[in-house]
Backbone bond lengths (Angstrom), bond angles and torsions (degrees), N, CA, C in turn:
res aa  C-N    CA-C-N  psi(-1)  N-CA   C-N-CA  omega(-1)  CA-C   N-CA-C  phi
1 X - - - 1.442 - - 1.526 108.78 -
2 X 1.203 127.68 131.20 1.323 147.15 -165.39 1.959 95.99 -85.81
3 X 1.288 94.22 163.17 1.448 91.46 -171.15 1.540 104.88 -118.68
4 X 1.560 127.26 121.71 1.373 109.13 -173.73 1.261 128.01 -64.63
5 X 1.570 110.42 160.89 1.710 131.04 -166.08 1.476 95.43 -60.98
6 X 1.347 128.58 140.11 1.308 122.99 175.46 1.509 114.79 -83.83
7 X 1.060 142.74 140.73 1.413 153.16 -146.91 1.876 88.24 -84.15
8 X 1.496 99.97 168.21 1.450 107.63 -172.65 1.254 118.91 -69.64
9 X 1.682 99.71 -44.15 1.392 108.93 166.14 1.926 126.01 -43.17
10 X 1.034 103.25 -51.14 2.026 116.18 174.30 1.278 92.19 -58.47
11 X 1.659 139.52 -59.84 1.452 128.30 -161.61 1.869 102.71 -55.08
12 X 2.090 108.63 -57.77 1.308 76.65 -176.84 1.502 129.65 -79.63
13 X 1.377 112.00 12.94 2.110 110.78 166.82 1.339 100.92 -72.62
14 X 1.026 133.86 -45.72 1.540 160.72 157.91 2.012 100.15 -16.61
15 X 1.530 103.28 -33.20 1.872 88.80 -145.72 1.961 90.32 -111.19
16 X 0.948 96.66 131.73 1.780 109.97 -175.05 1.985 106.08 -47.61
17 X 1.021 133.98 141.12 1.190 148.98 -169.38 1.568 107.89 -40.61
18 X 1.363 124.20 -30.90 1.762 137.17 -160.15 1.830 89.19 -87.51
19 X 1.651 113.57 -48.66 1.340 111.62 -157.07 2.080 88.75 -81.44
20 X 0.802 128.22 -33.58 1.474 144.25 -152.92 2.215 98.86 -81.21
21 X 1.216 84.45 -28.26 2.119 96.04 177.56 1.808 90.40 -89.17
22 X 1.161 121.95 -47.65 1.556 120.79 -179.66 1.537 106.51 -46.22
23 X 1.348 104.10 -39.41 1.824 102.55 -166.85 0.857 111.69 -77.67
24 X 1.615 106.06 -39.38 2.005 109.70 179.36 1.387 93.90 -81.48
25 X 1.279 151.55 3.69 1.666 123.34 165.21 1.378 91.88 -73.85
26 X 2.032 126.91 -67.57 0.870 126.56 -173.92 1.537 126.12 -24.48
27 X 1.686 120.52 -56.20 1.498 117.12 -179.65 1.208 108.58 -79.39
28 X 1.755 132.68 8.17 1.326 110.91 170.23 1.754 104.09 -110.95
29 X 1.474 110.13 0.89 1.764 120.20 161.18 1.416 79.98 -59.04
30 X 1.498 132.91 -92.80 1.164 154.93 -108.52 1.908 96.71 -71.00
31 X 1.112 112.79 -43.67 1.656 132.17 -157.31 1.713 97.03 -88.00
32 X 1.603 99.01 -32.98 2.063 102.96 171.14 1.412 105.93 -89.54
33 X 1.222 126.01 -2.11 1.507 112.99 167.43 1.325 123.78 -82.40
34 X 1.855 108.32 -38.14 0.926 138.33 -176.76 2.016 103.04 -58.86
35 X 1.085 98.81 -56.02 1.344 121.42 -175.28 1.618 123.30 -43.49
36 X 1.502 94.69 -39.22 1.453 123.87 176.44 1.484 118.76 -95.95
37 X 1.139 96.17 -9.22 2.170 101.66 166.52 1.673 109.66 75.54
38 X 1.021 98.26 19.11 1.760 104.19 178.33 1.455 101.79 -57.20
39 X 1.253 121.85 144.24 1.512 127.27 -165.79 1.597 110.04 -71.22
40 X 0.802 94.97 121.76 1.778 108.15 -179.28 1.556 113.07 -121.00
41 X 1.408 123.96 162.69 1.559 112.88 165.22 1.071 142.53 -33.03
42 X 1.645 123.96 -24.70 1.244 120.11 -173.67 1.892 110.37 -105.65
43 X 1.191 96.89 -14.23 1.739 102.44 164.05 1.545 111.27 -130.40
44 X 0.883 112.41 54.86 1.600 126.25 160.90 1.543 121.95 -66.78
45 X 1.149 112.34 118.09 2.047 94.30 179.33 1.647 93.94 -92.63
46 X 1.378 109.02 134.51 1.705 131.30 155.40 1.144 103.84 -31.18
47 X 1.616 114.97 140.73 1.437 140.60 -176.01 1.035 91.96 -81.78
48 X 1.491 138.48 139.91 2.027 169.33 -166.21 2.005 79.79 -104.32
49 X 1.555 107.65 103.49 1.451 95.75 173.19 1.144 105.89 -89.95
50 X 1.010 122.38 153.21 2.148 132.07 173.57 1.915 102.19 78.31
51 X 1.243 100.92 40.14 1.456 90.86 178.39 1.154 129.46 -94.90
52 X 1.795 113.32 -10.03 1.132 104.38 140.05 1.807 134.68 -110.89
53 X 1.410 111.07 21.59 0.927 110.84 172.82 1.971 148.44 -36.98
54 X 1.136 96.82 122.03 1.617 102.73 -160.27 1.395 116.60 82.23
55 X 1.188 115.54 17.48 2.034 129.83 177.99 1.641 101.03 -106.14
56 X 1.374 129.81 -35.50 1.176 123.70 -179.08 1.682 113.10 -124.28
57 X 1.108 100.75 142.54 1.891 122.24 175.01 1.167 99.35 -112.42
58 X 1.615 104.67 148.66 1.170 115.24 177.95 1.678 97.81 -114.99
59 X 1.349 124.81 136.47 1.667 107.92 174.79 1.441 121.24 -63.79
60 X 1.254 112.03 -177.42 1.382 127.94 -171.61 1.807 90.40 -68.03
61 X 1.345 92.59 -73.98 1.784 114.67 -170.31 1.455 110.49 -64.55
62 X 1.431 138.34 36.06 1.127 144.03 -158.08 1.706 91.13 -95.26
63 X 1.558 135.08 -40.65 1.048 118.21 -166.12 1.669 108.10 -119.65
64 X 2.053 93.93 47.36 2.065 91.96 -173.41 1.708 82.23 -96.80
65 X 1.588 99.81 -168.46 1.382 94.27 178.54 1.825 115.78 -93.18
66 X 1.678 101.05 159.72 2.157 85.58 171.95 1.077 110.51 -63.27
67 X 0.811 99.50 164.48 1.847 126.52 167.88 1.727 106.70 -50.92
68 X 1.130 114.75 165.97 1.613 113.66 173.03 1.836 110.68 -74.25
69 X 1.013 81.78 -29.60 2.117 87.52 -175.66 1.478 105.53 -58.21
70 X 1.219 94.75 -51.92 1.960 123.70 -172.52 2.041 91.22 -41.93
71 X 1.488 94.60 -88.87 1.343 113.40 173.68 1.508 111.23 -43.88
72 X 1.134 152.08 -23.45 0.918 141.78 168.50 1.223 129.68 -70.29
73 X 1.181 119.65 -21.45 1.407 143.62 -158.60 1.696 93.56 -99.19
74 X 1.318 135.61 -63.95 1.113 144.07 156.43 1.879 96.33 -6.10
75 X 1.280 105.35 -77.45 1.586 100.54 -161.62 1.729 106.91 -94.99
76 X 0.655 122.23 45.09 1.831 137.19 165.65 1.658 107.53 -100.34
């Protein structure tokens, strides 16, 4: 017999005082975002499609490979 998952509540009694201030900053980020109406899923305004259409080109050579300098720089 398997032993049940402990509920969320036991994990944070579970989490030492340093990790347990991290969680409560996190749900009071979460509750001041909310607070302030920052766009979320349920009031989202619809994306304007083609809004920038005919404003950007893509080049010819957009999918050759970089240069060695280019790529090199990446892993430095």
């Amino acid at each position: 017999m398997s032993t049940p998952e402990p509920t969320p509540w036991q994990r944070l009694e579970e989490l030492p005082p340093d990790r347990l201030a991290e969680v409560l900053d996190f749900a009071e980020f979460l509750a001041s975002r909310d607070r302030t109406g920052q766009p979320n899923d349920t009031n989202r305004q619809p994306r304007t499609l083609g809004l920038l259409a005919g404003k950007l080109t893509v080049p010819d050579d957009f999918d050759d490979p970089l240069p060695d300098d280019v790529l090199n720089a990446f892993y430095q």
